[in-house]
C-alpha positions in Angstrom: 65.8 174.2 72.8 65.8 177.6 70.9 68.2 177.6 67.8 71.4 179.2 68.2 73.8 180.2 65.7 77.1 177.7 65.6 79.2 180.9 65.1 77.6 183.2 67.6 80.0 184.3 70.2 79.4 182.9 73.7 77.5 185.8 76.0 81.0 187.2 77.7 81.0 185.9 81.8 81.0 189.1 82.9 76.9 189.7 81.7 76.1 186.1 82.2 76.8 185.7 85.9 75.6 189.7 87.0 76.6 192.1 90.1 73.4 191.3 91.6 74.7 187.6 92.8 74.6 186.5 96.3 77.1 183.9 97.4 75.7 182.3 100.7 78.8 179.4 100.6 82.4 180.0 101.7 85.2 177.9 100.9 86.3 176.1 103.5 89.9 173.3 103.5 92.4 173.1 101.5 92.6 171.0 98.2 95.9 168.8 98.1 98.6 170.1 95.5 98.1 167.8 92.1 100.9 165.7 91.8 101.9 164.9 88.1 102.3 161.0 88.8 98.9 160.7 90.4 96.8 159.9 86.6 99.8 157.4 86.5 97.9 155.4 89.4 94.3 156.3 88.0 91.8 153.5 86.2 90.7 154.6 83.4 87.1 155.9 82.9 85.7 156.0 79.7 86.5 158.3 77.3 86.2 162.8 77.1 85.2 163.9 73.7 85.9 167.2 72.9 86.8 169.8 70.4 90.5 171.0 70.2 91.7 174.1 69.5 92.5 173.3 65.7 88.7 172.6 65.7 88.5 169.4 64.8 86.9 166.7 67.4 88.8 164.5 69.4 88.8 162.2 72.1 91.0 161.5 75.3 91.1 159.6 79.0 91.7 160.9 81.7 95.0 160.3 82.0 96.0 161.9 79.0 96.4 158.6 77.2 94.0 157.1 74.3 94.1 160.5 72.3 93.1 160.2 69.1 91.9 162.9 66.3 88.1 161.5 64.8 88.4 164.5 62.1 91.4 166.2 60.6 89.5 169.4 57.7 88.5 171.6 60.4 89.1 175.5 59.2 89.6 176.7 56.3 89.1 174.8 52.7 88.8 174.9 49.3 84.9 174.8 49.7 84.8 177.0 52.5 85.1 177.3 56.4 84.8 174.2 57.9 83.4 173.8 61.2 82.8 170.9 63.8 80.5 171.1 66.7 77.8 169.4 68.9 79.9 166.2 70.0 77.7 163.4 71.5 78.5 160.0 73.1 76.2 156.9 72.0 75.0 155.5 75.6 76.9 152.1 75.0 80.2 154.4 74.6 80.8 152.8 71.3 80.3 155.2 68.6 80.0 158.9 69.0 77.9 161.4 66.7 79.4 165.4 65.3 77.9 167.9 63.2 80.0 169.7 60.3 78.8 172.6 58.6 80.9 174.4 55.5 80.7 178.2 55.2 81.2 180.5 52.7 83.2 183.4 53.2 79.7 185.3 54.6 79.6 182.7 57.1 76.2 181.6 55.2 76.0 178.0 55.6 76.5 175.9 52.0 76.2 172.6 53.2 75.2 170.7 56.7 75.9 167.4 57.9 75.8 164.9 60.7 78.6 162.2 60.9 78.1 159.2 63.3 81.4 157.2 64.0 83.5 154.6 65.8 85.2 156.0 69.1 88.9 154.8 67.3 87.3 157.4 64.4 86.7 153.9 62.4 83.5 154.0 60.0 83.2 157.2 59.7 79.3 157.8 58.0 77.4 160.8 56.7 74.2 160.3 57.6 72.5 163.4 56.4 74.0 166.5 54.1 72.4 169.7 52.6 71.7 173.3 53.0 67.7 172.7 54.4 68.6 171.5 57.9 71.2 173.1 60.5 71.6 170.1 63.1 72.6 171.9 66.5 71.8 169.4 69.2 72.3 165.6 69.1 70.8 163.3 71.3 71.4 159.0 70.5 68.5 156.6 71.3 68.9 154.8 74.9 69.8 151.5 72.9 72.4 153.4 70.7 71.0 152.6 67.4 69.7 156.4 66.4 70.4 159.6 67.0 67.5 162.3 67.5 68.7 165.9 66.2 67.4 169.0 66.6 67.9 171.4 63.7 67.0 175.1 62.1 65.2 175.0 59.0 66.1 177.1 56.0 63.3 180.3 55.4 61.7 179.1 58.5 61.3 179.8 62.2 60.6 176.3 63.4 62.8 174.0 64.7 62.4 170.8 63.2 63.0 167.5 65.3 64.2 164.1 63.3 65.9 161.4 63.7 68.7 159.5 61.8 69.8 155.3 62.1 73.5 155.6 63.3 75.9 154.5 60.4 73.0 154.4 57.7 73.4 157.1 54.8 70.2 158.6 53.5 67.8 157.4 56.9 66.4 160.6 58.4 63.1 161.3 58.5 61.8 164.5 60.3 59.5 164.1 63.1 57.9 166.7 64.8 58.5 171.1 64.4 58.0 173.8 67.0 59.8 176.4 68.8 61.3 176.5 71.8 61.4 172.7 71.4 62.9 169.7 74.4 62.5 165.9 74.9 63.8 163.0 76.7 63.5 159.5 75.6 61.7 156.6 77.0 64.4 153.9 78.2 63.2 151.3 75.3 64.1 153.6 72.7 60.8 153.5 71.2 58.9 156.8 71.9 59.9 160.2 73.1 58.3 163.0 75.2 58.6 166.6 74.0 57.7 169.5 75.2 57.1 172.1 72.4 55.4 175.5 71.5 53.6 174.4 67.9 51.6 177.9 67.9 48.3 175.8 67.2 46.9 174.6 70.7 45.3 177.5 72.2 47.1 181.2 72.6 50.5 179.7 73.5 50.4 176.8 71.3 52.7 174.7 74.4 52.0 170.8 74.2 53.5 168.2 76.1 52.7 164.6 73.9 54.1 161.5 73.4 56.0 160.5 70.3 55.6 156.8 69.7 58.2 155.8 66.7 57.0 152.1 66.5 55.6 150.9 64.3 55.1 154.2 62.5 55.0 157.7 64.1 52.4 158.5 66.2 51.9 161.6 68.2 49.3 161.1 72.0 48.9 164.6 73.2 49.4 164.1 77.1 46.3 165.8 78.2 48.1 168.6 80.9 48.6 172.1 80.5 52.4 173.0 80.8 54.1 175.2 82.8 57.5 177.6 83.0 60.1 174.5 82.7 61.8 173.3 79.2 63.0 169.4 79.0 60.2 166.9 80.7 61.8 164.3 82.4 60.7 159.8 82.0 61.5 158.3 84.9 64.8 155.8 84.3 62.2 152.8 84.2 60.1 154.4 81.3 57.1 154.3 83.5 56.7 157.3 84.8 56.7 161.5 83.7 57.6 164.5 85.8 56.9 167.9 84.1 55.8 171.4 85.7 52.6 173.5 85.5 52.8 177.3 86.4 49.6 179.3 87.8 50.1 182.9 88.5 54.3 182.3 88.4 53.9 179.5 90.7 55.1 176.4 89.1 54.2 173.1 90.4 56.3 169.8 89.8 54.2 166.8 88.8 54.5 163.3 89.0 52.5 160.6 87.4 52.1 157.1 85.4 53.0 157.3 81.9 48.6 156.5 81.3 47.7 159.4 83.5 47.3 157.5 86.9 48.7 158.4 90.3 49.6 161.6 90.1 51.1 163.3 92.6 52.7 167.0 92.9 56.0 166.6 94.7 56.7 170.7 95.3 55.2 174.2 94.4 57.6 177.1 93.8 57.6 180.3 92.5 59.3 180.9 88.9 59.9 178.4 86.3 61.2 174.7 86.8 64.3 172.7 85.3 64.1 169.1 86.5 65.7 165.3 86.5 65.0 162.1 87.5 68.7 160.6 89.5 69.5 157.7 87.3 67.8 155.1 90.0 64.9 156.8 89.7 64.5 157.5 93.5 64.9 161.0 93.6 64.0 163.7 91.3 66.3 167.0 91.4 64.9 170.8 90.6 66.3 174.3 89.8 63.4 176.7 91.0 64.4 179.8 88.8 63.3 183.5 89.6 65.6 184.4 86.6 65.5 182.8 83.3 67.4 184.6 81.2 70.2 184.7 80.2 70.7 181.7 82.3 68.6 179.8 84.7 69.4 181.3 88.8 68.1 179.7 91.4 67.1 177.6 94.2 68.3 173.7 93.9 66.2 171.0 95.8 66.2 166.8 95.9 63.1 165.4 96.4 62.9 161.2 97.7 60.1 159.9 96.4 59.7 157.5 98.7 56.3 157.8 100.8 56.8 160.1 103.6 60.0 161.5 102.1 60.8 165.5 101.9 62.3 167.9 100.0 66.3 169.0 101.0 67.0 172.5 99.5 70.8 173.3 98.7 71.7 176.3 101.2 74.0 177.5 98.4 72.4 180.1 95.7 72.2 180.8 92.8 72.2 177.8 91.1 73.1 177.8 87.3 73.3 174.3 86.6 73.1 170.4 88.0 74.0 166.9 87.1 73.5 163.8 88.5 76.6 160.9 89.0 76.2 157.7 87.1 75.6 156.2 90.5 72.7 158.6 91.5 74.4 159.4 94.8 75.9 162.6 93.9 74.5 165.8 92.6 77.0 168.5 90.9 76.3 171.7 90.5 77.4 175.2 89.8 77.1 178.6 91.4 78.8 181.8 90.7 82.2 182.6 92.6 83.4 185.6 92.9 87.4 184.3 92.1 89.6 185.8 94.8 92.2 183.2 95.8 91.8 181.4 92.4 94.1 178.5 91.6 96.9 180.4 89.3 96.2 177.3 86.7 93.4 179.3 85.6 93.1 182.8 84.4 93.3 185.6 86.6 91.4 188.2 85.0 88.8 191.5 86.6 87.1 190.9 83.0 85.8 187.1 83.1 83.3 185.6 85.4 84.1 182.3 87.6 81.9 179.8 89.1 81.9 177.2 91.8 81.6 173.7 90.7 80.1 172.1 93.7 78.9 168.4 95.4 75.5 167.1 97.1 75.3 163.8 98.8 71.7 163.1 98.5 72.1 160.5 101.4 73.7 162.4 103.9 73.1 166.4 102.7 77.0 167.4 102.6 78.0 169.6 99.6 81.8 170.5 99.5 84.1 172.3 96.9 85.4 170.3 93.6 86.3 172.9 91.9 86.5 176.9 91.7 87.4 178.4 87.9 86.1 180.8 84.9 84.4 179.1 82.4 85.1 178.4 78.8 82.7 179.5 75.9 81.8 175.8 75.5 80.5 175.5 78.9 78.5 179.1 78.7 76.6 177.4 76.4 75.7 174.5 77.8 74.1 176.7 80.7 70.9 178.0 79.5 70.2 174.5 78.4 71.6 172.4 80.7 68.4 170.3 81.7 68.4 168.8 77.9 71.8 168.2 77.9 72.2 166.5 81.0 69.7 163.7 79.3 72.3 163.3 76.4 75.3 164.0 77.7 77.2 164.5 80.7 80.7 166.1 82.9 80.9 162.7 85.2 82.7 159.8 84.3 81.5 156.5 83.9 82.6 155.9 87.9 81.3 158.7 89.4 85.4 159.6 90.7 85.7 162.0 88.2 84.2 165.6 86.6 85.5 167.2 83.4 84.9 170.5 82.6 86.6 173.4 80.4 87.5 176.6 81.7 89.8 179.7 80.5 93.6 178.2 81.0 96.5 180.7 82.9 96.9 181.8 79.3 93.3 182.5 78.3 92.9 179.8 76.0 90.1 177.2 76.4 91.2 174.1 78.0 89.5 170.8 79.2 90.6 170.0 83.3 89.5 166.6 85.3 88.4 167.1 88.9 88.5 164.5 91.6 84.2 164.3 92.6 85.0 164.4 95.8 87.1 167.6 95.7 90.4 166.2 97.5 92.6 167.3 95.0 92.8 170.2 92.7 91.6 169.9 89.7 94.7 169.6 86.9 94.9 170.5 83.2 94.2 167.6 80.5 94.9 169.2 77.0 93.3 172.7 75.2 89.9 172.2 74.0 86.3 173.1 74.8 82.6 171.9 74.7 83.6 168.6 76.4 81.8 165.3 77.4 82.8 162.0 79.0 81.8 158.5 77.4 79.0 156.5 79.8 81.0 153.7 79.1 
């Protein structure tokens, strides 16, 4: 990931999602009214974390039950501006893992730490402070027992890639540095894949290596040259890789044994590549971007690995984002809207942008309409990013029946919804807040 500034404003809709969209899906049936008593008749699933309006980070069902406040300093202090951000869920749903930076009144950052802690806000731990390292993205181990952060380095233009023991003071050690900088970890928790610029190797300095973290750090270059695409992707078994190489703007997606055997290229398109494994590990799903910047816009295809099996491309375009169910049988995703006939629960504005939250059935090849609404900050940012964050975090509950997401309320203000997946009923307001996540768990 490039490093952002915590404070930066969010790149207003308007520019992000511009003029020159086509929309090649209409909106078809009509979403059932949300009744008030329905959550009343819901299971719960798992937990949202969040960041509320006060800016301190919270959690929630959703139901609107379990709410519960994990920090209460959030704004200003004697020490400064404080400020939360970068939420993340352990995978076992048990602890979750914050940033908090404190800024002086030139919004220059004094002091910088991560905080791991109980979901209940129970054993709250600093696991790292200073004014060296400016944690922006957290990403927890698969077995929940560390959590690998990606930070900005004081006087430098790296980013520097580390990793600290959940609940241990004092325990991070830095791993790797580079710029732009992605990864994904192996399923046993015990070596990572990245997928960094180091400005060493050759003019653009790009490697794609393995980090093995056991018994002591070792770095195996993986011996490919690669391509337009940012996170590379293990395969939900650990076993296997899928990355991208790009010749002459044609990118090619690549599949093959962690040792270098049996590779096999699944699809060639033109422009970069932002890919997943579903969590089974059957499929593999893949944004085909023309545009890169300021957010990926593209074509959105499934591939079944299965011998014999083909590609199914999403009529629907431009994509901006995807994320697979727990279950692996549904694919979300997002496309602009252009917000005529807008649900009045969200803001009716000429001056913000809206989006399409969509469904894919990779069995069958229906998509259909969950939800239609102008985006909060939160979720602006997620967008240029969204293939690392979909391997740390994720808008689907622990069922697959449900999608959070924020978006700009009736009143402007940022507030977090829950959507049924399957787009029966509209989606209904939850509490004000922004940058959310759901609990796997």
């Amino acid at each position: 990931m490039r490093n952002r500034s915590i404070l930066r404003a969010a790149v207003p809709g308007a520019l992000v999602l511009s003029a020159a969209i086509l929309f090649s899906c209409d909106v078809r049936g009509a979403q059932a009214a949300q009744s008030p008593l329905l959550r009343f008749f819901e299971r719960r699933a798992g937990l949202i974390l969040y960041i509320a309006p006060d800016g301190n980070v919270h959690v929630i069902d959703q139901k609107g039950g379990a709410a519960c406040a994990l920090t209460s300093d959030a704004g200003v202090q004697a020490g400064g501006l404080v400020v939360y951000a970068s939420p993340a869920w352990s995978p076992d749903g048990k602890l979750v893992a914050f940033t908090r930076m404190t800024l002086d009144a030139a919004s220059a950052v004094k002091d910088a730490a991560l905080f791991t802690a109980g979901r209940d806000g129970t054993n709250l731990t600093r696991l790292l402070s200073g004014s060296r390292l400016r944690p922006f993205y957290l990403y927890w181990s698969p077995d929940s027992r560390n959590v690998s952060l990606l930070s900005s380095v004081q006087g430098a233009t790296d980013l520097e890639l580390g990793l600290a023991p959940a609940g241990v003071e004092g325990g991070y050690r830095g791993l790797d540095q580079g710029a732009p900088y992605y990864w994904d970890w192996r399923a046993d928790s015990r070596s990572i894949l990245v997928h960094v610029n180091t400005g060493q190797l050759g003019e653009s300095g790009e490697r794609l290596a393995l980090l093995n973290l056991e018994p002591q750090l070792d770095r195996a270059q993986v011996k490919v040259d690669p391509g337009v695409f940012q996170a590379p992707s293990f395969s939900p078994d650990g076993k296997s890789i899928a990355y991208a190489s790009t010749t002459q703007a044609v990118s090619t997606l690549h599949l093959r044994a962690l040792d270098g055997s049996g590779e096999r290229e699944l699809a060639t398109e033109a422009g970069g590549a932002f890919l997943e494994f579903s969590p089974g590990g059957t499929r593999i799903a893949y944004l085909a971007a023309l545009r890169l910047q300021p957010v990926p816009q593209g074509t959105l295809s499934v591939v079944d690995l299965a011998p014999g099996s083909k590609k199914v491309t999403i009529k629907e375009a431009p994509v901006l984002e995807f994320f697979w169910s727990p279950d692996g049988r549904t694919l979300a995703y997002v496309v602009p809207d252009r917000g005529d006939g807008i649900d009045h629960a969200f803001a009716q504005s000429d001056s913000v942008a809206y989006v399409r939250l969509m469904g894919f059935d990779a069995a069958s090849g229906k998509t259909w309409v969950i939800a239609r609404f102008p985006p909060s900050r939160g979720f602006f940012s997620v967008l240029p990013y969204f293939d690392q964050y979909e391997r740390s975090s994720t808008m689907w509950s622990p069922d697959s029946r449900f999608i959070d997401f924020t978006a700009l309320a009736a009143d402007g203000s940022s507030a977090l919804f829950v959507a049924r997946a399957d787009g029966s009923v509209r989606p209904r307001f939850l509490t004000p807040g922004d940058f959310a996540f759901w609990s796997s768990r």
